[in-house]
VEXBASE-81763 format. One record per residue (C-alpha): residue in three letters; x, y, z. Coordinates in steps of 0.2 Angstrom, whole numbers, padded with zeros to 4 digits, always signed. Example, Ala and Ser with C-alpha at 12.3 -4.5 7.8 and 13.67 -1.06 7.14 Angstrom:
// VEXBASE-81763
ALA+0062-0022+0039SER+0068-0005+0036
***
This chain:
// VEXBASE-81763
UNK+0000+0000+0000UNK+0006+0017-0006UNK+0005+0030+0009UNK+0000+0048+0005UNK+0007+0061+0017UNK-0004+0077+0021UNK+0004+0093+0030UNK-0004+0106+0041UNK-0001+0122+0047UNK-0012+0137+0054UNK-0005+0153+0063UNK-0007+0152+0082UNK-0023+0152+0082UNK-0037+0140+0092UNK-0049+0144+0081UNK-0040+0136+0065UNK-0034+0120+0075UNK-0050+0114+0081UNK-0059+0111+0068UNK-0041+0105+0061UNK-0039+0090+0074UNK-0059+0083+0069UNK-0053+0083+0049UNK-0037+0076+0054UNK-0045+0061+0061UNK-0062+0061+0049UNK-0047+0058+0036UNK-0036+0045+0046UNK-0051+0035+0049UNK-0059+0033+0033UNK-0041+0031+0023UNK-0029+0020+0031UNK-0017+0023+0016UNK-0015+0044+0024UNK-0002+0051+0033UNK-0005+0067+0043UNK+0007+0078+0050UNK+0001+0094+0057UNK+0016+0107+0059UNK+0009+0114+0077UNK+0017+0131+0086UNK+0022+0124+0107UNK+0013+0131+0120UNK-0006+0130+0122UNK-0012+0128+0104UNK+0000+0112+0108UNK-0008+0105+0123UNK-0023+0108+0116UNK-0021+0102+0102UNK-0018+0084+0110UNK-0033+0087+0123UNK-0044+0087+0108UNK-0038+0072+0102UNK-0039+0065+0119UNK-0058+0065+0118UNK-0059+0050+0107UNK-0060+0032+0117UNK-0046+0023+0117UNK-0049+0011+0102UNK-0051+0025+0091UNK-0036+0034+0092UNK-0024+0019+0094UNK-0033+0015+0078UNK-0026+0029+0069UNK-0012+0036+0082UNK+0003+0029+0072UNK-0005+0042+0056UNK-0006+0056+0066UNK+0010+0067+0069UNK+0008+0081+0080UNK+0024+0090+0078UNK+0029+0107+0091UNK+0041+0116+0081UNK+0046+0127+0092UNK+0043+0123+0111UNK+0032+0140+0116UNK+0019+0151+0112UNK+0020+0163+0100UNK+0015+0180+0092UNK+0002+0173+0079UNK+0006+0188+0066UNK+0024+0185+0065UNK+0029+0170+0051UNK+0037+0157+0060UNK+0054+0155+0055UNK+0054+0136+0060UNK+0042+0131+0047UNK+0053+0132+0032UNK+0064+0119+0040UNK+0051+0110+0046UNK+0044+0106+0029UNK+0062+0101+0018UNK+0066+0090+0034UNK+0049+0080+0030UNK+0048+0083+0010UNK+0066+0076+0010UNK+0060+0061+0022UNK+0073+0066+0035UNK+0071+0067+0055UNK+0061+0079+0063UNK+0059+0080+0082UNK+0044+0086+0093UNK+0050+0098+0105UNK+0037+0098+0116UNK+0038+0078+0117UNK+0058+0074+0110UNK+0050+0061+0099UNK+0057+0058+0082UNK+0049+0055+0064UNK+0059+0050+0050UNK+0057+0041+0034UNK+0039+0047+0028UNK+0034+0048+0012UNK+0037+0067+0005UNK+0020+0076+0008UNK+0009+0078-0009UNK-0006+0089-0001UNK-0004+0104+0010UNK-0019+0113+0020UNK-0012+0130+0026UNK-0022+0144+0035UNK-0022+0158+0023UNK-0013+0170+0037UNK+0001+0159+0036UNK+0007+0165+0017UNK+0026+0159+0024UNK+0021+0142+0024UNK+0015+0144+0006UNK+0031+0154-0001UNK+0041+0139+0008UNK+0031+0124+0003UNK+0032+0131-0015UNK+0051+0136-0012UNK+0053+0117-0008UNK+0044+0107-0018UNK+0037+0117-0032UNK+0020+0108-0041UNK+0023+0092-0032UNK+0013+0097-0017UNK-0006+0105-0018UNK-0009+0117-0005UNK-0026+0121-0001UNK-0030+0136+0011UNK-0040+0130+0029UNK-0052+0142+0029UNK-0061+0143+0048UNK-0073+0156+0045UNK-0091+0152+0037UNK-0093+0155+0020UNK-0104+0171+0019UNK-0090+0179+0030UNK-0077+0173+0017UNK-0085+0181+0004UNK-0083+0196+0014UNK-0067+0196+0018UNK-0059+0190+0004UNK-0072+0190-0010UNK-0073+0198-0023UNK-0087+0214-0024UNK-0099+0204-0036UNK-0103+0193-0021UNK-0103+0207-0007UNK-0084+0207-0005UNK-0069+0219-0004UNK-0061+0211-0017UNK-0045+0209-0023UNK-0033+0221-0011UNK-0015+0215-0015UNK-0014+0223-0032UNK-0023+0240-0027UNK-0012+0239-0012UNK+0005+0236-0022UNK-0001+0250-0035UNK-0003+0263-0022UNK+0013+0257-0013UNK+0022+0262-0033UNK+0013+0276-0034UNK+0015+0285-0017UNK+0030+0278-0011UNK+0021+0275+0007UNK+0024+0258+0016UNK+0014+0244+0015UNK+0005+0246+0034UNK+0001+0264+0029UNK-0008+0259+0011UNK-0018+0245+0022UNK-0024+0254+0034UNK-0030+0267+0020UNK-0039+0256+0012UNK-0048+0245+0026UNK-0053+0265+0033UNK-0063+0265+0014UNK-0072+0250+0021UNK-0083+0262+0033UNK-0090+0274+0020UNK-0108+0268+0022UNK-0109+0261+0007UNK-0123+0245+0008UNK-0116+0226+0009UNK-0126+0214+0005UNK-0119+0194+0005UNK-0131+0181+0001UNK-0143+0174+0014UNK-0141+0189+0026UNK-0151+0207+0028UNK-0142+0220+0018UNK-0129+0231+0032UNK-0119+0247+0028UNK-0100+0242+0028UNK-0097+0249+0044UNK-0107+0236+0053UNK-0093+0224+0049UNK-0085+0232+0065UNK-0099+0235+0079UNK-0087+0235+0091UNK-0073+0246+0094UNK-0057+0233+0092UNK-0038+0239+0089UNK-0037+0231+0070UNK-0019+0238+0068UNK-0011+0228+0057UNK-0022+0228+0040UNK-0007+0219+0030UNK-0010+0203+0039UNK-0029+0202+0031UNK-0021+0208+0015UNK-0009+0196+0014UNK-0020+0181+0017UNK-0032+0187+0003UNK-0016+0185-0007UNK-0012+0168+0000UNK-0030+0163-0004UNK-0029+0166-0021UNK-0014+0157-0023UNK-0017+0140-0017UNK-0027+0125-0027UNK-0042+0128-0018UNK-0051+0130-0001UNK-0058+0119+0013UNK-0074+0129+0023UNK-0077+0122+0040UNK-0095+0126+0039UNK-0110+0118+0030UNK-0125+0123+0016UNK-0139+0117+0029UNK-0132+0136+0039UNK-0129+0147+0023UNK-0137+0137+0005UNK-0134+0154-0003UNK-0116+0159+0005UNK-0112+0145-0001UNK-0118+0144-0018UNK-0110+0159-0019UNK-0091+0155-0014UNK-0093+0139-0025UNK-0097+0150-0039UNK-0083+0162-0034UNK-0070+0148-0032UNK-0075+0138-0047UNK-0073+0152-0060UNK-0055+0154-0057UNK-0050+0137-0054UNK-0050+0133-0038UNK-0059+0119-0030UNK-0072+0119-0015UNK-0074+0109-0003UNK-0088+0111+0011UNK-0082+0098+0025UNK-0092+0107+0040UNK-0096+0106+0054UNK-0082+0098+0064UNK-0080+0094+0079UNK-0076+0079+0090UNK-0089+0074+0101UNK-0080+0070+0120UNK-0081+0051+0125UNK-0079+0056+0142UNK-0095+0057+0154UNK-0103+0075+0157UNK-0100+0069+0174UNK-0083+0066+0174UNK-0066+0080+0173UNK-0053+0079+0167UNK-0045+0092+0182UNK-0049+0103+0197UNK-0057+0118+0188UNK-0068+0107+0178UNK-0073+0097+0192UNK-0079+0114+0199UNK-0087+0120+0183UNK-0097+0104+0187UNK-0101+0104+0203UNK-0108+0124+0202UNK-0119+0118+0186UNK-0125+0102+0195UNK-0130+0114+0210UNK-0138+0129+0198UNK-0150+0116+0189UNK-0154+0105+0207UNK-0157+0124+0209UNK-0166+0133+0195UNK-0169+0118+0184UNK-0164+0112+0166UNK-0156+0124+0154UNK-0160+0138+0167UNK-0140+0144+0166UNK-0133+0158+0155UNK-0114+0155+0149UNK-0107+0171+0147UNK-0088+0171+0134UNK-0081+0181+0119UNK-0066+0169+0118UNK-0047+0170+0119UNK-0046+0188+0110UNK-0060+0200+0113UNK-0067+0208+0127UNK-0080+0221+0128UNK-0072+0239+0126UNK-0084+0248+0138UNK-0086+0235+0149UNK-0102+0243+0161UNK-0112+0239+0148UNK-0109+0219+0153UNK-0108+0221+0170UNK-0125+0232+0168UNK-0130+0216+0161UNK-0122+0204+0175UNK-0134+0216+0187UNK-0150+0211+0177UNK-0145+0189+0180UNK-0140+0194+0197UNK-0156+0206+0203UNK-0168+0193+0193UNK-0160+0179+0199UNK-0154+0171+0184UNK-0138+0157+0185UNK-0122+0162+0175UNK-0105+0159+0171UNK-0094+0173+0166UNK-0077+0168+0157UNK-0066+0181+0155UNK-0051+0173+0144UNK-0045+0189+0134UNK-0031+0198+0139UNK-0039+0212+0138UNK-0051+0207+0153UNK-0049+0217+0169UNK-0060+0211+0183UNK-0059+0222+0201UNK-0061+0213+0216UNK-0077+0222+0219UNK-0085+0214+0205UNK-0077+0196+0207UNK-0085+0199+0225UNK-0101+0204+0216UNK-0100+0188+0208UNK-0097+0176+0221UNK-0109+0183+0235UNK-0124+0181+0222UNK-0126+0163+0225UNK-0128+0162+0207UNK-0114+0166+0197UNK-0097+0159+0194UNK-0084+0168+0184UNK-0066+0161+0179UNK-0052+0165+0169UNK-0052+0151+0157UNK-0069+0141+0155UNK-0070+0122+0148UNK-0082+0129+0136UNK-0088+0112+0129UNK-0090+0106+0146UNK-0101+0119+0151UNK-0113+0119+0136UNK-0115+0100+0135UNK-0123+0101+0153UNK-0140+0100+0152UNK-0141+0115+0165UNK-0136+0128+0153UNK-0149+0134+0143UNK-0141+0149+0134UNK-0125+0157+0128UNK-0120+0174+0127UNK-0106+0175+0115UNK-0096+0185+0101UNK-0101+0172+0091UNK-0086+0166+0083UNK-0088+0152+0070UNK-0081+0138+0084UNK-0091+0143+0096UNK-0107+0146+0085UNK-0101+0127+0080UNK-0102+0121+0097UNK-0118+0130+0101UNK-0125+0121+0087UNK-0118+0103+0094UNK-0124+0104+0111UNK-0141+0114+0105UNK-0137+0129+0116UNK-0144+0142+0107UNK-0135+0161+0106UNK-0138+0179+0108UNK-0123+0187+0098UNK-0113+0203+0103UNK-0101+0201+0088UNK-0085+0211+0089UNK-0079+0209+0070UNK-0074+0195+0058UNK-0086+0184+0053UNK-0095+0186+0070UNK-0109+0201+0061UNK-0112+0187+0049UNK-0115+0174+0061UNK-0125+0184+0071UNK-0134+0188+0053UNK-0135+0173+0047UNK-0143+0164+0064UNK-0155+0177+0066UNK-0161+0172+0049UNK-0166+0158+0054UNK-0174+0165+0068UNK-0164+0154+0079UNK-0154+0168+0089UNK-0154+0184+0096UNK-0141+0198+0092UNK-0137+0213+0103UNK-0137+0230+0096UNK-0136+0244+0109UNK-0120+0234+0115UNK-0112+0242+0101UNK-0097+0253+0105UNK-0083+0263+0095UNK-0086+0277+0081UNK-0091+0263+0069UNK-0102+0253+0079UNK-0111+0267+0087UNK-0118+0274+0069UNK-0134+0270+0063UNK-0138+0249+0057UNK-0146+0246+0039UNK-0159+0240+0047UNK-0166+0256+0054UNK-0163+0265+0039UNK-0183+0269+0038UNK-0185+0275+0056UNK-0187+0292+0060UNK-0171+0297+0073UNK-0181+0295+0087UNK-0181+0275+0086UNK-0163+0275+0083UNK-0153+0264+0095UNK-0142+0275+0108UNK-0130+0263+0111UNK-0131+0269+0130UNK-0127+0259+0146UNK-0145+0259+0152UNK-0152+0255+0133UNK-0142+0239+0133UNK-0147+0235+0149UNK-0166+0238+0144UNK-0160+0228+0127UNK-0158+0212+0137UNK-0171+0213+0148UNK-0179+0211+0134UNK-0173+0197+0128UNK-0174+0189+0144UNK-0194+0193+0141UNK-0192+0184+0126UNK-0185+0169+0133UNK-0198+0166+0145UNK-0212+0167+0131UNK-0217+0159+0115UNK-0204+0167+0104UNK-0188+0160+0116UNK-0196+0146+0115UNK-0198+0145+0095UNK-0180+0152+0095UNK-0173+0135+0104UNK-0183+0122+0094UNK-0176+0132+0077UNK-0157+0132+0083UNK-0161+0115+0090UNK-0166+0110+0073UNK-0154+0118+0063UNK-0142+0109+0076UNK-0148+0089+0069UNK-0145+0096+0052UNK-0128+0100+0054UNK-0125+0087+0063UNK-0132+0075+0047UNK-0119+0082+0034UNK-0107+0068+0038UNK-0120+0054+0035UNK-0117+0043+0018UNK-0122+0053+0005UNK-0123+0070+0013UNK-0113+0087+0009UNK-0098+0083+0021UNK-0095+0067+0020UNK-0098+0069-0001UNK-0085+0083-0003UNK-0071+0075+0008UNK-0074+0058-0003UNK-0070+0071-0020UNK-0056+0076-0013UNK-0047+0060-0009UNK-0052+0058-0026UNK-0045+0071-0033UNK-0028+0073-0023UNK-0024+0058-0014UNK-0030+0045-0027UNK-0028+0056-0042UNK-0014+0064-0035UNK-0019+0079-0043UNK-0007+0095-0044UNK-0010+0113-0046UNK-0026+0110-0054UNK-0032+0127-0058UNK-0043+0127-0073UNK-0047+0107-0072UNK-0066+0103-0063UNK-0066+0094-0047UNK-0077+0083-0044UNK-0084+0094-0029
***
């Protein structure tokens, strides 16, 4: 049997390596004849990296374990928008089957077959200059593509479909023209993305450009989205992690897009790996509390009666009364939550941790076990930026969401769930001289019905919604999201979108051994 070796590589970034570890072992245990090595920074993507193949019983990963190389370049965490200088080296050591050690573990590998198929996060454009450096047409490289694909069109897309096109040459024209840096012509251009000029992306409400930023975030380095819209372009196609049962039309429309400049498609979402481990059980101290509080909030307040507050590693509210404005309405009306405040940006007093804690009904923590916490049948909803893992997860453990989306693909998500009337999205939580300007959607009003984007009309904003979630709409709202969760959940049937697009692929590049296809027609 001839082995096939697949390399992978994302910037530092959670958010790119989940989704990876779930394809990784979707491939692994459907092909026997794959090898994957994933080329992973040290640190926490590292650890957990390996906690999320960890999830899978026993037989299953000692079924595929010997497949699967999980390689720490570097030992450490790192700065994810600096190229990492390790890669290069790193990639001729494997394409030129010689060793390569782990440094987190000290194992070795050595004598693999020279990789064939690539899958790089577009933000890494080092990896594709080195793999291309390296080993030229013998190795297709496909871009990993983490975000849904409504909010690809977006962001790298061209204008046809509601995108900001194709920067890198308007950005290398103005560079030869003016003579000003490449940070400077970036940042001119992204500030052109806030005219008020109307976006509209298939399957969501049209929005003015500006509401691609509702919240005031520090964006400073424009380059790096530049770049990857380069990087995109570049490689042999795209994997999207996410699934036409959420967006048939985004989809359509990305396909479309792809196909008619030669690239391939492929829609493998969603993914995730499901934890064979009991909700019961822990797998440490924090987690064993995270528990015991839910176990104690549901004896208490019943089934789905807890509200899961997180806007992940990165983001954090920039005027921050407006949450703890919120926190006061769970508190006073006696609503259960947990507060996870991961971003380094998060600065919580004393006083308010205090606040917390003497409640009887709240928990907060620095670092939450998200999956933990929405697989419990206590929690009921999920406050979130709304991210496209954590939309993902929602969707898994049929938690539904109420969005305050920072900026990304979070507006989409938010969008594109509301849509389905299966979520809520948060506008007077808007901050910042972008997000505090008028939404598309209340174009027509007269001034007077405009949001204010105060303190007290946030707060009056979610009491709403907590209105809602007591009545019939909260409850149509969950049996949608719930629905929309068994959807998602069916792509990787036999015959269904996932499961048929990762079969054209093998198809295409590992049994066809397909190279730098542009122009041909894959099969997906």
């Amino acid at each position: 049997m001839v082995q096939k070796h697949i390399v992978a590589h994302n910037v530092a970034a959670w958010g790119a390596y989940k989704p990876l570890s779930a394809f990784v072992v979707r491939v692994a245990e459907r092909r026997e004849d794959v090898i994957f090595t994933i080329l992973i920074t040290g640190g926490v993507i590292y650890k957990k990296f390996m906690r999320e193949l960890a999830k899978l019983t026993i037989s299953r990963l000692e079924a595929i374990r010997s497949r699967i190389n999980v390689i720490d370049l570097n030992g450490q965490d790192v700065n994810p928008l600096i190229p990492l200088a390790e890669f290069a080296p790193a990639f001729e050591a494997l394409y030129s089957s010689k060793p390569l050690i782990c440094k987190t573990t000290n194992l070795i590998i050595h004598g693999l077959p020279p990789p064939t198929i690539a899958l790089i996060d577009p933000f890494a454009g080092y990896a594709v200059d080195a793999i291309q450096a390296i080993a030229g047409s013998k190795c297709s490289i496909f871009s990993w593509m983490t975000a849904p694909a409504g909010a690809t069109l977006r962001l790298f897309g061209p204008e046809k479909y509601g995108g900001v096109g194709d920067l890198s040459p308007k950005a290398e024209a103005e560079m030869a023209l003016s003579g000003k840096r490449y940070a400077e012509v970036a940042k001119e251009i992204y500030d052109g993305f806030s005219s008020g000029e109307m976006v509209r992306i298939p399957g969501i409400p049209a929005m003015y450009d500006y509401e691609w930023t509702p919240q005031e975030v520090n964006l400073s380095d424009q380059t790096f989205f530049i770049t990857a819209q380069k990087y995109m372009r570049m490689t042999d196609g795209t994997f999207c992690v996410s699934s036409s049962i959420y967006e048939p039309e985004a989809m359509n429309a990305a396909k479309e897009w792809l196909n008619s400049i030669g690239k391939a498609w492929y829609s493998v979402g969603p993914l995730s790996l499901s934890e064979s481990m009991p909700i019961t059980q822990a797998h440490d101290e924090k987690e064993l509390q995270v528990i015991s509080f839910l176990d104690r909030m549901q004896s208490a307040f019943g089934a789905r009666s807890v509200f899961f507050i997180s806007f992940g590693t990165i983001f954090w509210p920039a005027q921050p009364e407006k949450l703890w404005a919120i926190i006061d309405e769970l508190i006073a009306l006696r609503k259960p939550f947990i507060l996870a405040h991961t971003s380094p940006l998060a600065q919580i007093s004393d006083e308010k941790k205090k606040l917390i804690l003497d409640s009887g009904i709240g928990m907060e923590m620095a670092w939450s076990p998200q999956e933990k916490i929405l697989s419990h049948p206590a929690t009921g909803w999920f406050v979130t930026h709304g991210g496209w893992n954590s939309t993902q997860e929602a969707l898994a453990h049929r938690v539904p969401v109420i969005y305050w989306p920072f900026a990304g693909d979070q507006p989409y998500n938010a969008a594109r769930t509301v849509q389905h009337n299966a979520g809520f999205e948060l506008i007077e939580v808007r901050t910042g001289k972008l997000g505090t300007r008028v939404p598309y959607r209340f174009k027509d009003n007269s001034s007077s019905e405009y949001p204010t984007f105060s303190i007290s009309a946030a707060r009056e904003e979610f009491k709403a919604v907590l209105r809602c979630i007591e009545g019939e709409e909260g409850r149509t709202i969950r049996a949608n999201f719930e629905r929309l969760g068994e959807m998602m959940d069916k792509t990787w049937d036999q015959g269904h979108e996932a499961e048929e697009s990762l079969g054209a692929f093998l198809r295409d590049f590992v049994d066809g051994n397909v190279a730098h296809s542009i122009g041909s027609k894959p099969s997906a």
